[in-house]
C-alpha distance (Angstrom), angle and dihedral (degrees) to the residues before:
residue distance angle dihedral
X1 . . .
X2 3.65 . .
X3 3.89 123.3 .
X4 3.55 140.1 -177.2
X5 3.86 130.5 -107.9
X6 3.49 127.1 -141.3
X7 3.83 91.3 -122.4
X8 4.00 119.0 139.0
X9 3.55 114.2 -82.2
X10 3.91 137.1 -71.8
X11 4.00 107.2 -88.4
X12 3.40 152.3 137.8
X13 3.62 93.1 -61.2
X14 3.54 95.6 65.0
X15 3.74 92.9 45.0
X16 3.47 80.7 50.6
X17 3.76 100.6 55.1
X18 3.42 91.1 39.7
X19 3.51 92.4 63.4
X20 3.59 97.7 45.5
X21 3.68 87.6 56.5
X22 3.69 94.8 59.9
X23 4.16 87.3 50.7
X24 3.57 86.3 62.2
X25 3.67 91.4 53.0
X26 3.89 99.5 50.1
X27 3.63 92.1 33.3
X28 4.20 73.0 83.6
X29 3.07 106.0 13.7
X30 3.84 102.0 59.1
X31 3.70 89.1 39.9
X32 3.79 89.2 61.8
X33 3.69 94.2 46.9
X34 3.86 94.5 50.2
X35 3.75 103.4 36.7
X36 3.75 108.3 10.3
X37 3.73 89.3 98.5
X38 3.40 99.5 42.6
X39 3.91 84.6 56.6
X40 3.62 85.9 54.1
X41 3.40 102.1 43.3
X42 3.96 104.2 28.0
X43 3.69 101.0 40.9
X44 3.90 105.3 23.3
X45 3.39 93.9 37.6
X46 4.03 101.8 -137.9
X47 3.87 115.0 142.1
X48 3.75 125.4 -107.2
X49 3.25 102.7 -103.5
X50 3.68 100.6 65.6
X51 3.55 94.1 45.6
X52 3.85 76.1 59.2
X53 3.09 95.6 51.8
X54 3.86 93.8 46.2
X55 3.56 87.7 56.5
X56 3.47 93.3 54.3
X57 4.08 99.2 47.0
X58 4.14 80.2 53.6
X59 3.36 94.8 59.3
X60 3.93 95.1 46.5
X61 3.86 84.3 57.5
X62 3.75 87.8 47.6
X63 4.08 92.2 66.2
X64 4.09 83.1 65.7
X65 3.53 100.4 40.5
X66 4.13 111.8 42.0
X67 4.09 93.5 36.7
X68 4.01 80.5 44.3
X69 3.49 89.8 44.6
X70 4.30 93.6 44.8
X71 3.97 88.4 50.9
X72 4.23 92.6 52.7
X73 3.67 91.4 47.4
X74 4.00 80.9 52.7
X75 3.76 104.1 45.8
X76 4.26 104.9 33.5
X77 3.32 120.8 97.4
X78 4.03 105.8 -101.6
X79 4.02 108.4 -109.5
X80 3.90 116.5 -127.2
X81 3.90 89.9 -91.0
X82 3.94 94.0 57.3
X83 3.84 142.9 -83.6
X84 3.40 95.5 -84.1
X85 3.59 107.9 26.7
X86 3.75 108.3 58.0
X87 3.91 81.2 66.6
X88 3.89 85.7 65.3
X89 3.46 93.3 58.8
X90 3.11 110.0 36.6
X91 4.08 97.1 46.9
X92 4.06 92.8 39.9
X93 3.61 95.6 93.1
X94 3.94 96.7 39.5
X95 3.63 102.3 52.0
X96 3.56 94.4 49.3
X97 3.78 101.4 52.8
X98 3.85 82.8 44.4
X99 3.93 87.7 54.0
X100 4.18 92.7 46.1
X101 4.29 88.5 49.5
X102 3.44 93.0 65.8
X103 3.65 100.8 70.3
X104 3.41 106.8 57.6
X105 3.76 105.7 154.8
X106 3.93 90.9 -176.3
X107 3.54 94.8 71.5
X108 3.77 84.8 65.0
X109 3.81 96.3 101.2
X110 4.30 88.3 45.3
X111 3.85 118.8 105.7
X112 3.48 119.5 -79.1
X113 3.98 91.2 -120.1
X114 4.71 83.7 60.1
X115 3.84 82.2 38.1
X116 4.04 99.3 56.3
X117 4.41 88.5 37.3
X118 3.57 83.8 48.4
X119 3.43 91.6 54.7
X120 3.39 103.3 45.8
X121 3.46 93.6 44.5
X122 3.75 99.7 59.3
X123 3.18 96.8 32.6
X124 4.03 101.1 61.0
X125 3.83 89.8 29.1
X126 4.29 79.0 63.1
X127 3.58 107.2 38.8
X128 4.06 105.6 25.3
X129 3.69 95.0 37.9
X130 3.31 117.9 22.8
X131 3.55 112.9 27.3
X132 4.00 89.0 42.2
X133 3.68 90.3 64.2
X134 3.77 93.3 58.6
X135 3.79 104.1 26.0
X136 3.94 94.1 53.9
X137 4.15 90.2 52.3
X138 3.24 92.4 42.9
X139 4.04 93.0 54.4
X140 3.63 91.1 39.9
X141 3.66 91.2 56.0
X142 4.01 98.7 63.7
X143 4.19 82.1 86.3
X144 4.15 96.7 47.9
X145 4.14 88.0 58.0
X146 3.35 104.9 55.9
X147 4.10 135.9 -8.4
X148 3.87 95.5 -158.4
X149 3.64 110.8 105.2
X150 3.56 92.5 -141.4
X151 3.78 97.6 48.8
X152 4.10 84.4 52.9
X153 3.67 93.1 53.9
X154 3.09 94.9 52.8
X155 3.72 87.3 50.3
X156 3.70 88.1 60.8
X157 3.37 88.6 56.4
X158 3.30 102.8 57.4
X159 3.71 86.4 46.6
X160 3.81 97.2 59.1
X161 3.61 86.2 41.9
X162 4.11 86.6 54.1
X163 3.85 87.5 48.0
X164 3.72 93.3 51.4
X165 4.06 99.1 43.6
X166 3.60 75.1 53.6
X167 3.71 95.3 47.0
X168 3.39 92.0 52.4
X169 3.98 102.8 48.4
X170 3.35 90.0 61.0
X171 4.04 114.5 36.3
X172 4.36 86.3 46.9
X173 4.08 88.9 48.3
X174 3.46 101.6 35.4
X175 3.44 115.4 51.7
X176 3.78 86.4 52.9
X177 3.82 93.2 49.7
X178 4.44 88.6 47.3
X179 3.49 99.9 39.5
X180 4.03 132.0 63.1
X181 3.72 134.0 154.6
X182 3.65 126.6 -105.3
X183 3.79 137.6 -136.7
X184 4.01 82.9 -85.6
X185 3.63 97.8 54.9
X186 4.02 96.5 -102.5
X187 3.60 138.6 131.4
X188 3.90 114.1 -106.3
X189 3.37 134.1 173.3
X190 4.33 117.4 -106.0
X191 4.21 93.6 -145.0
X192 3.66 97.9 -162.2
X193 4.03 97.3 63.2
X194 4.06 90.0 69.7
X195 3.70 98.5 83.3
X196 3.82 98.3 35.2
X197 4.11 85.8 52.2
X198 3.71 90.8 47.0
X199 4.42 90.2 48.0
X200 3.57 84.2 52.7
X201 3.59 98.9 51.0
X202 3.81 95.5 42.2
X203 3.54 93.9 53.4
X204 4.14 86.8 51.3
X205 3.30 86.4 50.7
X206 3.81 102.8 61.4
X207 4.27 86.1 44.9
X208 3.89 88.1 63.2
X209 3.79 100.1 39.1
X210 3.58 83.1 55.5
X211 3.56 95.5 52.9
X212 3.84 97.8 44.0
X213 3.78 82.9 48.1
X214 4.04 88.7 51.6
X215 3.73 99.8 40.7
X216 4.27 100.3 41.0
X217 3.77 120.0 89.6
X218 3.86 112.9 -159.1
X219 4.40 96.1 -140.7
X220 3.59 106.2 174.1
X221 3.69 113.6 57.7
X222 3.61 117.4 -147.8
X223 4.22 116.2 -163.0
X224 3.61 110.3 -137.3
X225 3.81 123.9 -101.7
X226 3.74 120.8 -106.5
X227 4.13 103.8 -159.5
X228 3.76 125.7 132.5
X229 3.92 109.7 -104.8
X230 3.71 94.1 -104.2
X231 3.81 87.7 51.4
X232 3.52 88.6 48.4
X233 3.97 87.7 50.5
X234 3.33 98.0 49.3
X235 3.79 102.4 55.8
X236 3.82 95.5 40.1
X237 3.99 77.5 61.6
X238 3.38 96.5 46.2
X239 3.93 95.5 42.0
X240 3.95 83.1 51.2
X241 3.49 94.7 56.4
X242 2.80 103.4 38.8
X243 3.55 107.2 50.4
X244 3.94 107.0 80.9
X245 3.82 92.7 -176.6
X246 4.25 82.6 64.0
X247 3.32 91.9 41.4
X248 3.83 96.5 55.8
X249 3.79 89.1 37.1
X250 4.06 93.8 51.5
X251 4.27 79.1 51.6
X252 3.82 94.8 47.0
X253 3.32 89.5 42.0
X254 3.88 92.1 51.8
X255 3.58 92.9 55.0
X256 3.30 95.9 39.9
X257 3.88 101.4 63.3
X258 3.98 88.3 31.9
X259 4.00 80.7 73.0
X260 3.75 100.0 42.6
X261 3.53 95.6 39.7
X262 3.97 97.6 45.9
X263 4.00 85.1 52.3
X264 4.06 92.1 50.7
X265 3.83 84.1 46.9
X266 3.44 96.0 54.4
X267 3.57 113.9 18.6
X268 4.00 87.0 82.6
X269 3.96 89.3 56.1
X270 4.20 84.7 40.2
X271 3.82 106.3 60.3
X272 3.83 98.2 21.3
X273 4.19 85.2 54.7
X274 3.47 112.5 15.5
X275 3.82 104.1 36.5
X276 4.06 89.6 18.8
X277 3.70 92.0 -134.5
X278 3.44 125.0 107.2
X279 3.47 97.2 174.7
X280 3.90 93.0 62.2
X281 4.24 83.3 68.5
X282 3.97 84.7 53.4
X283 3.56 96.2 55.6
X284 4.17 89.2 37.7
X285 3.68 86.4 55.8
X286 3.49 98.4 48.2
X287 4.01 91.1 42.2
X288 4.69 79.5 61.7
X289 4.34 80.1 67.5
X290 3.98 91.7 61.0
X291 3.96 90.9 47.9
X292 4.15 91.1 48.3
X293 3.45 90.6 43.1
X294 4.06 95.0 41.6
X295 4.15 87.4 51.4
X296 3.50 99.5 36.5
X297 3.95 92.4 84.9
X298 3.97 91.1 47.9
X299 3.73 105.6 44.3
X300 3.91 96.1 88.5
X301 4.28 88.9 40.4
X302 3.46 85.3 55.0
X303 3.38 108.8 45.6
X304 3.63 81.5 52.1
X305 3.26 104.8 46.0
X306 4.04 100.2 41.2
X307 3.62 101.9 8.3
X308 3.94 133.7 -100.8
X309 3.96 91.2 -100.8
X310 3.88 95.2 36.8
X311 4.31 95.1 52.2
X312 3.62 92.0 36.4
X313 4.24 91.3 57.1
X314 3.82 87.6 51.1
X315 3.82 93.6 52.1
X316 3.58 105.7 42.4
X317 4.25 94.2 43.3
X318 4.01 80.4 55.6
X319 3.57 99.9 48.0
X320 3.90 93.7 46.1
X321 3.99 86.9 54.4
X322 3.78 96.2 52.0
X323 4.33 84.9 52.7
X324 3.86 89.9 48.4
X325 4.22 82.0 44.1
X326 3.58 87.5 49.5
X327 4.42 99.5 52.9
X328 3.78 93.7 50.9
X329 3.66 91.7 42.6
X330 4.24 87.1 55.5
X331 3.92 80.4 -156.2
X332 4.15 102.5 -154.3
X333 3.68 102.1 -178.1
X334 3.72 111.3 78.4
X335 3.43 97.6 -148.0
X336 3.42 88.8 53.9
X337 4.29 91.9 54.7
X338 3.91 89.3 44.9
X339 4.13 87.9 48.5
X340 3.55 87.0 56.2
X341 3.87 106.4 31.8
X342 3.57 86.3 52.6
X343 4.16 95.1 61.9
X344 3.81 89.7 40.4
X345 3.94 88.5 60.5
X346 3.12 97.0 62.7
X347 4.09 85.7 72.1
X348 3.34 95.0 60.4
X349 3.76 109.0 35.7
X350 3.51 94.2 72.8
X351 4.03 94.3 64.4
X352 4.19 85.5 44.8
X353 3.58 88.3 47.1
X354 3.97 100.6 55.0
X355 3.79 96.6 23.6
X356 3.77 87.4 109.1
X357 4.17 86.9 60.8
X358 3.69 93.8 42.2
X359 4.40 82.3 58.8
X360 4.03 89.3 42.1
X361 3.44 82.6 55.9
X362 3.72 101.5 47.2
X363 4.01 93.1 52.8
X364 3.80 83.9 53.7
X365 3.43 98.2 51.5
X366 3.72 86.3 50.6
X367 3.60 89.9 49.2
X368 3.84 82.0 56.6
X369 3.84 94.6 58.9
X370 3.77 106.6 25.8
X371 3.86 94.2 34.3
X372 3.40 88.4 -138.6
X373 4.18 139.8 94.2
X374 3.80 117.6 -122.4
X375 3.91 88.7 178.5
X376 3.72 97.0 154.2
X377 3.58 100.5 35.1
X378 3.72 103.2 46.5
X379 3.58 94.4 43.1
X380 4.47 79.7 56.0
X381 3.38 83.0 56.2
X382 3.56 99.8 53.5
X383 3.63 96.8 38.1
X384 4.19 96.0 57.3
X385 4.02 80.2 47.7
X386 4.00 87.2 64.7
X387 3.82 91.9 41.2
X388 3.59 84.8 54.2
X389 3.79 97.4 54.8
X390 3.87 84.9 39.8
X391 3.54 85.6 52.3
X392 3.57 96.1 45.6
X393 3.99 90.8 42.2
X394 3.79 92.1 52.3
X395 3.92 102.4 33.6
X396 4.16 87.2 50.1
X397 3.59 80.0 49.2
X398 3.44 103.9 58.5
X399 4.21 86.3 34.6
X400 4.06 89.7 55.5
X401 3.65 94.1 45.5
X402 3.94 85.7 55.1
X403 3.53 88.2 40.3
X404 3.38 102.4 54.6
X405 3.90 88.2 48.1
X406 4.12 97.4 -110.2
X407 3.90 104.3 164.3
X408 3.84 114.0 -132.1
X409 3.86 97.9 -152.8
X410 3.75 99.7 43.8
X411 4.08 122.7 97.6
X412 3.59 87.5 -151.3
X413 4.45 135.8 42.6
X414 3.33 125.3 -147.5
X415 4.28 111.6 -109.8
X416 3.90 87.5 -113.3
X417 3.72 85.6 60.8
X418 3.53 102.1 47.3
X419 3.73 97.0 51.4
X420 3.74 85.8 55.9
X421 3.42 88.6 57.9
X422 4.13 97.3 45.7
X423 4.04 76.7 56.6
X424 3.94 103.8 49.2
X425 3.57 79.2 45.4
X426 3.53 107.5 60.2
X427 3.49 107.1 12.9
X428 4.20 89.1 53.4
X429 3.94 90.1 51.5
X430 4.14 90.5 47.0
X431 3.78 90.4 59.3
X432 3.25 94.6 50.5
X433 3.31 102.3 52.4
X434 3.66 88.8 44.7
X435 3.81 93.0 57.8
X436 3.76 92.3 42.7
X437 4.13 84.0 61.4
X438 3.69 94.4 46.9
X439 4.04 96.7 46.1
X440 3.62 87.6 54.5
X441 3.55 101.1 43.4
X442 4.31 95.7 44.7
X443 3.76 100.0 27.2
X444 3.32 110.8 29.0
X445 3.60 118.4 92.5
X446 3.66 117.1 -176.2
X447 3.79 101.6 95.5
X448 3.74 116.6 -179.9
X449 3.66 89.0 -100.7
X450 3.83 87.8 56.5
X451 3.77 96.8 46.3
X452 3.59 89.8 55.6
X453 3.94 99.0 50.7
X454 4.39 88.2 46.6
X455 3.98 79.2 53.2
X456 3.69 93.8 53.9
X457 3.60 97.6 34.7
X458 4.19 88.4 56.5
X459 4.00 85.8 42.9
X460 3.68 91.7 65.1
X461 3.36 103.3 36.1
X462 4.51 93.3 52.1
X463 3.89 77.4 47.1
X464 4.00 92.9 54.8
X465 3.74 94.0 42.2
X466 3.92 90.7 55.4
């Protein structure tokens, strides 16, 4: 049973905190989704395809280690700094060396056979391991801070708008730290920047985990379960499958990141190649701060107002039209494609923005039928659903690239090539948006009408158990 503390109240510094905590995640994480495999590729020299295929053995892995990961942060006993937060500090320091090992440009001249270990290696050690055992706490914790729905929206808020400051820091500096021009004009990529970027952003890193760690209050104290493992098992299975509002979640979810994550994977190969200007992604990138900060004061109104599944149909249906728009337009200005990319996200941000509430709200609606929390676990569950679209996004990245006959060691594409890029591109982030719209709008279940009777329902039974 869960009970309150008598801790000072939810504020600004939690929000805060909270915030700051996410920074530290896509401080690496974003990094690695952008530029990862143009590390791989550009500087170690191994083709696309294994990188995809790297990216898919990781996520197999993943399936043991964030629903393994979810059902720990369930069953310990809590240390005297929280459930959730002792994770925070004590994995801070690990997953950010981990993050800063994988780009190594001075293995470049090493044999393919150290390159591909290498690779492996590092990269699993980071994103299995490491960033697992802080990332899945960290999610988990939303719950622990505050049980008002409004005060966790706003949390996912604050989150989205940590992701994007985040987001923003790095694709403005980077691609004008990676990329410089040639005798001939073109874009190429300067190899020795990737591990001084990556040392910079680890050390960033460990300053905001320790302010989310400082700033976060952990209010609603959970006692820790006491089931066998195959107990334990057997109702995160049942809870799983049970639960169609995860379900259709874990799909939207999918889709969702398949489309942001394809564009970070290729929009570095797109304007430096196609449109031949790298710096048009910089300003694109920054442009994505003005829409976070433009929705942040509107998310909570409108999930109010309209509901979180209602607004969130609207803007993800629009922003996979503008992408279909976009590939039979075969836009060639960039300004033009930044002009237009930059209305369409608008759509979409509002689902990445309040994703975190539409989760809060799946635990309690399975709080409503299981009358019990699986905090830890479910939030595992969801999180190796996102490394799977990531996965997906990145591996079909690195396949399409291949695919589509783009040549890793050569400064310069042929025009057949980059056209097939300006497709995969667009086209790839149009259906995804389009099936994030439809999952929500067939599958999903928790209407704003629905939402507000699990509230009530939870209400009155915290009030009976008092």
């Amino acid at each position: 049973m869960s009970t309150k503390t008598s801790t000072r109240p939810f504020g600004i510094r939690d929000k805060f905190g909270y915030m700051m905590g996410d920074v530290a995640n896509d401080f690496m994480f974003i990094f690695a989704s952008s530029y990862l495999m143009v590390f791989y590729t550009k500087v170690l020299g191994v083709s696309a395809a294994l990188v995809g295929t790297l990216f898919m053995v990781s996520r197999v892995i993943d399936a043991f280690t964030d629903i393994g990961m979810g059902v720990i942060v369930d069953s310990v006993k809590p240390a005297k700094d929280g459930r959730f937060r002792s994770w925070i500090r004590r994995m801070c320091v690990p997953v950010a060396l981990a993050s800063f090992l994988m780009y190594q440009s001075s293995l470049a001249d090493a044999s393919m056979t150290v390159k591909v270990v290498y690779m492996f290696v590092t990269y699993i050690l980071w994103g299995s391991i490491c960033y697992t055992s802080i990332n899945i706490p960290y999610g988990s914790m939303a719950a622990s801070i505050s049980a008002d729905p409004k005060d966790r929206a706003q949390l996912s808020t604050w989150r989205s708008v940590g992701a994007q400051l985040a987001s923003t820091a790095i694709n403005v500096a980077v691609p004008m730290l990676v990329y410089h021009a040639n005798a001939d004009g073109k874009q190429v990529v300067n190899k020795g920047m990737f591990p001084k970027i990556a040392g910079v952003f680890a050390i960033l890193s460990i300053i905001c985990y320790i302010i989310c760690y400082k700033c976060t209050t952990e209010r609603i104290q959970i006692a820790p379960k006491k089931k066998e493992a195959g107990e334990q098992k057997t109702n995160l299975v049942k809870t799983l499958f049970s639960s169609r509002a995860l379900i259709a979640l874990i799909l939207a979810a999918i889709c969702l990141v398949f489309a942001t994550i394809l564009a970070n994977s290729l929009n570095a190969y797109l304007y430096s190649e196609y449109f031949n200007n790298p710096g048009a992604l910089s300003t694109y990138n920054s442009l994505m701060l003005v829409v976070t900060l433009g929705l942040s004061p509107f998310i909570v109104l409108l999930s109010m107002k309209f509901g979180k599944k209602e607004t969130a149909v609207v803007g993800t249906l629009f922003t996979g039209i503008v992408y279909i728009v976009l590939c039979i337009l075969r836009v060639k200005n960039p300004w033009m494609y930044v002009g237009i990319t930059f209305v369409g996200t608008f759509g979409y941000m509002y689902f990445q923005m309040a994703v975190w509430a539409f989760l809060t709200d799946v635990l309690d609606d399975s709080e409503v039928r299981t009358h019990k929390r699986d905090d830890g676990a479910i939030y595992g569950v969801y999180s190796f659903a996102r490394k799977l679209g990531q996965a997906l996004a990145g591996g079909l990245g690195g396949f399409a690239l291949t695919a589509i006959g783009y040549i890793e060691t050569a400064d310069v594409q042929t025009e057949a090539v980059l056209n097939k890029l300006y497709s995969v591109t667009t086209l790839g982030q149009g259906i995804g948006f389009i099936l994030v719209a439809l999952i929500l709008l067939f599958i999903y279940p928790l209407s704003k009408k629905k939402i507000s009777e699990n509230t009530k329902i939870l209400e009155e039974r915290r009030a009976n158990a008092n």
